[in-house]
N, C-alpha and C positions, 0 to 999 in steps of 0.2 A: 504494500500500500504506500502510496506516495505521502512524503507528509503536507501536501496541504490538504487530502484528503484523509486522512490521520488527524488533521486539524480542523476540521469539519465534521467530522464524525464525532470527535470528541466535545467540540460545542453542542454538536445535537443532542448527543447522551446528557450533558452538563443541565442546557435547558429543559429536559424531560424530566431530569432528578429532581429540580429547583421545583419542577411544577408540580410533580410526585407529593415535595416534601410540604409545599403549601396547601394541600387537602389532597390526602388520601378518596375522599370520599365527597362522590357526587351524587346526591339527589336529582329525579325527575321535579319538577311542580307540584304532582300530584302527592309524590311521598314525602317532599316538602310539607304539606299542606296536614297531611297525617301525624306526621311529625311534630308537628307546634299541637296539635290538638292534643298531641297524647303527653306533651309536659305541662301546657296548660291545666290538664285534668291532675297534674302530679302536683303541681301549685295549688291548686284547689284544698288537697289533702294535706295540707302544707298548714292553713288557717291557724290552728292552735298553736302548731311550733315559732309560725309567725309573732303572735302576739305576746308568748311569753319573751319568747328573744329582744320584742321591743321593748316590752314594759320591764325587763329585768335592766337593759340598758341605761333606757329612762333614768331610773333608780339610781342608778350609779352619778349619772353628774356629772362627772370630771371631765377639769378644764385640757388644752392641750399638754402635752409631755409627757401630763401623771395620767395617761388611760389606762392606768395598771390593772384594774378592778377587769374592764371592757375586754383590754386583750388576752388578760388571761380567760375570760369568758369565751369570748369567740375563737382563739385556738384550742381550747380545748374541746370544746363542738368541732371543731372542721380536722381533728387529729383521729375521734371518733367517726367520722364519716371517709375517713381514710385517704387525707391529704394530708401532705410532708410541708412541715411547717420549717421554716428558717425562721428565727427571732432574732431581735436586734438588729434588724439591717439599717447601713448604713451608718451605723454607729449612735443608732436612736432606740432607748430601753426598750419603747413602747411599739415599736413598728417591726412589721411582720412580715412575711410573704407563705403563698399559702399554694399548694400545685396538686393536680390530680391529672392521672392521665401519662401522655408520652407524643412525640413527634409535633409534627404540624396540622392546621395551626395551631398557633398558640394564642388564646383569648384572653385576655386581661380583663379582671371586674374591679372597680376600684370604687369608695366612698368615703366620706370622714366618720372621724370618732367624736370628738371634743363638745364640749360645751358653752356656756358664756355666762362669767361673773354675773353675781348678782341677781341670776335668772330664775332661780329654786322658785317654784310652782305647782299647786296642784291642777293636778290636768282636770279635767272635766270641769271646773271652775272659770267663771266665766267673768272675771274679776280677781284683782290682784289679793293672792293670799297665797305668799310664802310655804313650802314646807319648811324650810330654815330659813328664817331670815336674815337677809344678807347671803346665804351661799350660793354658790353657783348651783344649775341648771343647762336643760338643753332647749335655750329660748334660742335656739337656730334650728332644733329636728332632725342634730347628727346622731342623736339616737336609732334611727329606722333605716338610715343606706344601708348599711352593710346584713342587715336585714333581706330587704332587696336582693342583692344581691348574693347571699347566702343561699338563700330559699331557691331563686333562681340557675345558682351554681348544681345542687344537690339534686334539683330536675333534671339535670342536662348530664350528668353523672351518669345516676343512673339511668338514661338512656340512652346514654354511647355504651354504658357496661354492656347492656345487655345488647345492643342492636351493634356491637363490633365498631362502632366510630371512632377513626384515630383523631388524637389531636389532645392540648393540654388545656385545662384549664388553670388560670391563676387569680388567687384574691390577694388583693391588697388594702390596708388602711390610710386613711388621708391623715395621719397623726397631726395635730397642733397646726388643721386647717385653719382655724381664726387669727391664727400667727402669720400665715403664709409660710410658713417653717420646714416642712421636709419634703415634699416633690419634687425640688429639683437636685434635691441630696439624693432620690431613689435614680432619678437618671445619671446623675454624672456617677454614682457609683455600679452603673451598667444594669441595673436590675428590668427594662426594656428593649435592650439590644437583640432579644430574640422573637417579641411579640409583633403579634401581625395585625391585631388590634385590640381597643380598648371602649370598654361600655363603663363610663359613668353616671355615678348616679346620685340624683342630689332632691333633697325635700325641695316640695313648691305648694300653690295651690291650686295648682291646674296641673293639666298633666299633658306633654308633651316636647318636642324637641326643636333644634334647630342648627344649621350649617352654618360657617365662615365664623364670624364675632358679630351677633345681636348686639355690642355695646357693653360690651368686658373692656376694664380695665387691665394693664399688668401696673405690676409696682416690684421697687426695692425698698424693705424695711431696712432701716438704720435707726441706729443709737447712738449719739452724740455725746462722749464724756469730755467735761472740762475738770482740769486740774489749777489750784491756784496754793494759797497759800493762806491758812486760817489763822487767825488773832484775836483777840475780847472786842466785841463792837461795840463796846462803848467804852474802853477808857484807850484802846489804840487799834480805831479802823485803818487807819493808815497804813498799818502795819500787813494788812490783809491784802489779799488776792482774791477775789469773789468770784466762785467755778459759776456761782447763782446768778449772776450779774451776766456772764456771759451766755446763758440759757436763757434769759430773757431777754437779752438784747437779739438773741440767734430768732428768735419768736419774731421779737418787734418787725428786725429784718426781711424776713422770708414774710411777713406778713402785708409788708410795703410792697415788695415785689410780686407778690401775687396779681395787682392790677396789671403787670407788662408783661404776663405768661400765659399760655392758652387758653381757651376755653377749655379744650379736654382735660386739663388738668384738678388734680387732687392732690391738696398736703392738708396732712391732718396728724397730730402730735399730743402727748402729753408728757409731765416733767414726772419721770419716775423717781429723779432724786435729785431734794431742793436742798440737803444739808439736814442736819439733824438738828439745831435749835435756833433762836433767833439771837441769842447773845454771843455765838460761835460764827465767825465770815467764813461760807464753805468753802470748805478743800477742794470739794468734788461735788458735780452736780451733771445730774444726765436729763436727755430730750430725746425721747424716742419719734421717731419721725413715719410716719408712708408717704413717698412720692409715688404717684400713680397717674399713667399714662397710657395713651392707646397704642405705642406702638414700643418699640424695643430704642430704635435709636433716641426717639424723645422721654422713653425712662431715664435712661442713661444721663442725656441733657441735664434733665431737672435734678437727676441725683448729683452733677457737675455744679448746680445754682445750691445746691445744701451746703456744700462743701465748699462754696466761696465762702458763704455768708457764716459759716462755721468758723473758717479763718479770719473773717472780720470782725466779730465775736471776741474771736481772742486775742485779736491785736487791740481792742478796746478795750479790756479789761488787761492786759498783763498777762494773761492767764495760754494755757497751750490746752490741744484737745487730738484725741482720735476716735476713730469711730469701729462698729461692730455690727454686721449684717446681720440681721436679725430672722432675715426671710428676703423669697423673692417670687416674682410669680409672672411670669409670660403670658400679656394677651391671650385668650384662647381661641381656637380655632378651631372647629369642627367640620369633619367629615361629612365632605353634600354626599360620596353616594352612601355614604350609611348612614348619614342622618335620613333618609327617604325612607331608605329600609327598616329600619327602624320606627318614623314615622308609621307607613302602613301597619302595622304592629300593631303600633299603639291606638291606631285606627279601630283596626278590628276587636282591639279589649274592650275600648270604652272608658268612659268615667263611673266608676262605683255606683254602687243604686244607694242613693242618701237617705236615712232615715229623717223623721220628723224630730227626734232627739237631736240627730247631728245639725242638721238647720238650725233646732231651736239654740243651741251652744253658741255656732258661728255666727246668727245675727246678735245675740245677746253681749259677745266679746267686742265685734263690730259700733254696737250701739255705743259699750263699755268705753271703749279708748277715742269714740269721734270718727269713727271712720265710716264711710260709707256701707249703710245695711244691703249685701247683696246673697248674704247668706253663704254658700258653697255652689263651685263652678258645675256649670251642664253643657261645657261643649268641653273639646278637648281643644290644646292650644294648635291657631294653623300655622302651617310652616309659611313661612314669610323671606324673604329677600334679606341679606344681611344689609345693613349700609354702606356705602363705601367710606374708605376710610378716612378719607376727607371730612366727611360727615359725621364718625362718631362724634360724641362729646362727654365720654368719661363713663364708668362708674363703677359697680364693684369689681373683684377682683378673687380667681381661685389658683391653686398654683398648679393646679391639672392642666393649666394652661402649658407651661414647662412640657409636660408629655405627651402633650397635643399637638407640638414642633417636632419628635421624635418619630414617631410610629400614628398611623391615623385613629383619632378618638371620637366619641361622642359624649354630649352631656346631656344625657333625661331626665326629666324633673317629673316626680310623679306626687298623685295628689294626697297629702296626709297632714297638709296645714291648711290654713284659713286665709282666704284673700284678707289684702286692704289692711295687714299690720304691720310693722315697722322694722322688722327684721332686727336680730339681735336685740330681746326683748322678753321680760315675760311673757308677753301674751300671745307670743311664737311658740310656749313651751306648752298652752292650754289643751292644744288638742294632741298633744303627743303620746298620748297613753290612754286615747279614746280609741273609738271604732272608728272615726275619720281616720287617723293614724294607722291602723289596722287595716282599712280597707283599700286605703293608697297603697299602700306597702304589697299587700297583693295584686294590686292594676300593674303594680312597677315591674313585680317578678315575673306576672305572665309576660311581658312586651321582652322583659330580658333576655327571659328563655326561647321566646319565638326570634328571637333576633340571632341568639347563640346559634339556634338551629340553621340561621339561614348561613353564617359567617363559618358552622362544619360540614355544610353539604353543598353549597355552592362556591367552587373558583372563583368563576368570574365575576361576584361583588370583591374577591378579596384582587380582583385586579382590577376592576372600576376603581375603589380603594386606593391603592397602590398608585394609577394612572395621578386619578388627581393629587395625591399626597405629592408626589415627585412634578409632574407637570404644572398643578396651578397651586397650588398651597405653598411651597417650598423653591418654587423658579428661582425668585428673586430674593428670598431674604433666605438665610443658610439659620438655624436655632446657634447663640451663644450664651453659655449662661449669665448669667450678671452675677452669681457667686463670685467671687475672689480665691485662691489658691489658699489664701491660708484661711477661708470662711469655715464654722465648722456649725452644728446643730445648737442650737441654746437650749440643752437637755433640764437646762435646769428651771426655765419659766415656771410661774405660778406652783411650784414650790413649798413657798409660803401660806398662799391661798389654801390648798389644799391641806395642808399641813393643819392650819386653823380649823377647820371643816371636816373633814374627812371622819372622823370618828363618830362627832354627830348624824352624819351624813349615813354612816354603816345599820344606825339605827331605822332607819327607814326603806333598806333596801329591799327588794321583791322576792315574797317568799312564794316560789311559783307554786310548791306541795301544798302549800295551807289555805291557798288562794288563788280562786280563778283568775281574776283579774287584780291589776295594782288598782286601779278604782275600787274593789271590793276591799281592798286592803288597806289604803287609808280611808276608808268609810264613805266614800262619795256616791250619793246620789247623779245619776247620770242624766240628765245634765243639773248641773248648781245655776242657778242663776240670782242675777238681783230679784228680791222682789218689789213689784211697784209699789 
């Protein structure tokens, strides 16, 4: 054989294997179609393990870093259902990775854990009342993704066991999402470099998806320390260096310049340390900062405008400073052809059948905080046009975005909170250990599982996939992290918080053997409401 036909035969074999190793296994339509019905009916049977899993979550609270309570919970369910767990990735206590299966593809399921200060709630309560007061809560609803996703994974399990489908499943956790803190620590430590793709999944109140960036933010968290030199303030301030003085001036600063900076822009900050008394001139004083922006080069930028006006800070006080990444999170981008695929999915689930309980909850919490009474959604959300990017103008921010530049993703939102509230809040955390919570959580995992199906028996979405990831998502901007070389995890966040909390906290957790539901278990009538 000549070698340039030696050299053709060999790319031909090369490309055969490549196609081989990205699905073994092709479905028709029709056994497509048999196929979702028959994990859809396995989610169905799923209902109970559902609800415990959530309302035990619930229970637990905890803020980002310390999900100690949550991960030991969910690996040890996903170690019994017979996936190979890795803990600590990445060099984060609390973060996992979780595999079943073997070959290609390989599907990634991803959600967060964490919760938000301050947020402790009893659910079904339609008005603010504490289970501890002051403790954290999950007034965001990261108690139910991995929920989702669980229930969903466990479908799809067993029906590759039994019906011979190659290919890997993997979970992972969004550890110290509210931080922006570990996603892009999971990529740069390679934990996506073999996945083909990725289904996330995030609480909403409606239920549905979408392509490109609907109006995500990225951001770099930073933390701005000053150093000076402390003294008695009042019998020799002179003598002093005010790290505090430099923290408010860095404020005053960036708060003047906010009128000559974009519209898409976002800084938003607080003084985590202002010194410890007022007759001591601080040493040390820190500004925790998010700059957020719609695109990577004008992150970057405005992380450039932190760190002038940091340095101008300290040339006005005497004082010197550096700084400490705290997190970081990449615009997001989603997958049009699997956002579609997906879409129809969620098409054919539906939005839950709402009880007159769950209505009465969602207008009464509605009425509660001022917000418009529209009760709970009856259509599912439509897929829409992203803006272009000229157009955005800013807003939140997840670091799934990060993964979203790697390997093609999607972000589903399904329904198990209540329109028209304020997000990061208690009254985020109202319905989260209701049957609205409960019944989202299952619309999410059928749509997941019918989507898994499509993504282990059809090719060619994972080369429509593939096509745009390479061709239109990725042409012109190449993924760079905004990490730093010597950036590492802030394992230690909230800490403190937790530290204070936690033990009262244990008092209250879900005792699933003694009680059907955590509603049954702190004594709630379903639904609580004011009365006129």
């Amino acid at each position: 054989m000549s070698l340039s036909k030696l050299v053709q035969f060999s790319a031909m074999f090369l490309s055969m294997s490549i196609a081989f190793e990205t699905s073994a296994t092709t479905f028709t339509p029709e056994q497509r179609a048999a196929a979702k019905a028959q994990v859809v009916a396995a989610v169905d049977k799923q209902k109970k393990l559902a609800q415990v899993m959530n309302d035990t979550i619930f229970s637990f609270g905890e803020l980002g870093f310390q999900e100690f309570e949550t991960s030991a919970y969910l690996t040890k369910m996903l170690t019994e259902e017979g996936f190979e767990i890795e803990q600590g990735i990445a060099g984060i206590p609390t973060a996992w990775i979780a595999k079943w299966g073997s070959g290609k593809p390989v599907i990634a399921l991803g959600t967060d854990l964490d919760g938000i200060p301050k947020a402790s709630q009893k659910p079904g309560v339609a008005y603010h009342e504490p289970i501890i007061e002051g403790a954290p809560g999950h007034g965001e609803g990261h108690n139910s993704g991995q929920v989702v996703n669980i229930i969903a994974a466990i479908a799809l399990k067993d029906y590759m066991a039994e019906n011979d489908i190659s290919g890997t499943i993997v979970l992972w956790p969004g550890v110290a999402e509210e931080q922006l803190a570990t996603k892009a620590y999971y990529v740069r430590a390679g934990y996506f470099n073999d996945v083909d793709a990725v289904l996330y999944s995030h609480v909403g109140s409606s239920f549905g998806t979408f392509y490109g960036n609907p109006g995500l933010s990225g951001l770099v968290s930073v933390k701005y320390n000053f150093y000076g030199e402390s003294a008695h303030s009042a019998s020799s301030p002179w003598r002093g260096r005010s790290a505090l003085d430099a923290v408010e001036l860095m404020s005053v600063g960036l708060n003047y310049r906010r009128e000559h900076l974009r519209l898409s822009q976002r800084i938003h900050s607080v003084i985590v340390d202002g010194g410890d008394q007022p007759n001591v001139v601080p040493p040390k004083a820190s500004s925790w900062y998010f700059f957020r922006e719609v695109d990577y080069p004008h992150i970057k930028a405005l992380w450039e405008v932190g760190d002038k006006v940091a340095e101008g800070a300290a040339l006005m006080t005497n004082t010197t400073w550096d700084s400490v990444v705290m997190g970081s999170a990449w615009p997001l981008h989603s997958n049009k052809p699997l956002a579609y695929r997906a879409f129809e999915n969620i098409k054919a689930i539906g939005l839950p059948e709402w009880s007159e309980d769950d209505l009465t909850l969602a207008k009464a919490l509605q009425k509660e905080i001022g917000a418009e009474v529209i009760g709970l959604p009856e259509e599912i959300m439509p897929m829409v046009a992203p803006p272009p990017l000229e157009k955005l103008t800013g807003g939140g921010s997840d670091d799934v975005g990060d993964i979203s530049w790697v390997v093609p993703t999607i972000f589903m939102l399904y329904p198990s909170n209540i329109p028209n509230l304020p997000g990061h809040n208690w009254s985020n955390a109202v319905s989260m250990a209701t049957p609205i919570a409960h019944k989202g959580i299952i619309a999410g995992a059928k749509a997941h599982a019918m989507t898994m199906i499509d993504l282990f028996t059809d090719p060619s979405l994972l080369e429509e996939m593939d096509d745009y990831f390479t061709n239109t998502q990725t042409k012109d901007l190449k993924y760079e992290s905004l990490l730093r070389e010597k950036d590492t995890p802030q394992i230690h966040l909230n800490e403190d918080i937790m530290g204070q909390y936690r033990d009262r906290m244990r008092e209250f957790y879900y005792d699933a053997e003694k009680y059907d539901t955590y509603l049954q278990q702190l004594g709630i009538d379903y639904p609580t409401i004011r009365s006129e």
